[in-house]
N, C-alpha and C positions, 0 to 999 in steps of 0.2 A: 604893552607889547602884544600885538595880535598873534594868531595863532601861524598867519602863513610866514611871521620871521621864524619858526622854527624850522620850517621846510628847507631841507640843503638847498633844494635847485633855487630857491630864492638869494638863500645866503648867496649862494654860486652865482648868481644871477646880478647882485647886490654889489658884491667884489669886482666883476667883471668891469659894470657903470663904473666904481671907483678907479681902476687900474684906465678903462678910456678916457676919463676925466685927465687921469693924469698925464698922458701922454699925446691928446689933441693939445694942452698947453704946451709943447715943443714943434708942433709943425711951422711953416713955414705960413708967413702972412697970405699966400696965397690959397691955401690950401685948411687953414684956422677956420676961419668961417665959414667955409662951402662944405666940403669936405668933413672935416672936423664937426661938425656942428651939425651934421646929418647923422653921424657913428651917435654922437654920444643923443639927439632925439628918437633914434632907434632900438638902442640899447636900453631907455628908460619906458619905450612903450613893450619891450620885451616883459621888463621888470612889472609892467604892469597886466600885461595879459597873461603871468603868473602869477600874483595875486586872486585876478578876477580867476581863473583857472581853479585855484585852491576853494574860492566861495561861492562857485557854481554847480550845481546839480546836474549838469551834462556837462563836461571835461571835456568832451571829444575835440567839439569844432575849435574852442578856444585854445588846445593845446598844438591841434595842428597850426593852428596861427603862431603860434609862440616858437612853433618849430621850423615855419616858414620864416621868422621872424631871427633866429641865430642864423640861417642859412646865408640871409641878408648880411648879416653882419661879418661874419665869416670874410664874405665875397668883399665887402668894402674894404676891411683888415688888410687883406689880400692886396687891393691895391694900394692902400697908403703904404705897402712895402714895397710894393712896384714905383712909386714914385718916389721913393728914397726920404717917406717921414718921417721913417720908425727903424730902428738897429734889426737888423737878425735878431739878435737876440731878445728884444723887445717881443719882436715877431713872435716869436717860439713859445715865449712864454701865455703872452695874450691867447694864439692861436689853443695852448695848452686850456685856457681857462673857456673859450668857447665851446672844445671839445668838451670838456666835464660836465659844461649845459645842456650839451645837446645829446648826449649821452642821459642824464635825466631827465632831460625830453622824454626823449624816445622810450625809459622807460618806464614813466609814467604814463603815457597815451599805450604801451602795450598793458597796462592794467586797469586800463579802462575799457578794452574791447571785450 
């Protein structure tokens, strides 16, 4: 077990990939593989520019990626409930779990300045 799975915004980060794994498997064929298959290669280079984030000696630039990088996500989320692939309620929750990321983002790049 390496040191960054101890890190929450990882775990945070970790759940989120699981939680869009599991709800790209209910879109619609149209939308599965375009769509779907951009959240969840987005979502796991998040998970990875938080890793590299944790085992690098300047923080700065790679956490503002990582933070450019939920924004991203954010925004897509957004529309797969504009096109009706995900419940409200879905919505809410996912959207709950992006914020508690990005929220560790943010305060982690403020304790790095």
């Amino acid at each position: 077990m390496g040191i960054y799975e101890n890190l929450p915004v990882f775990k945070a980060s970790y759940d989120l990939l699981l939680n869009i794994y599991q709800f790209t498997g209910k879109f619609t064929r149209e939308y599965k593989y375009t769509l779907g298959e951009k959240i969840k290669n987005e979502t796991l280079l998040l998970l990875v520019l938080v890793y590299r984030a944790n085992s690098s000696k300047n923080k700065v630039e790679i956490l503002q990626n990582a933070h450019e990088q939920i924004e991203l996500i954010r925004l897509m989320i957004r529309l797969v409930k504009d096109l009706k692939q995900i419940s409200l309620n879905s919505f809410i929750r996912i959207n709950q779990q992006v914020e508690n990321v990005s929220k560790q983002l943010t305060g982690w790049q403020k304790s790095q300045k």
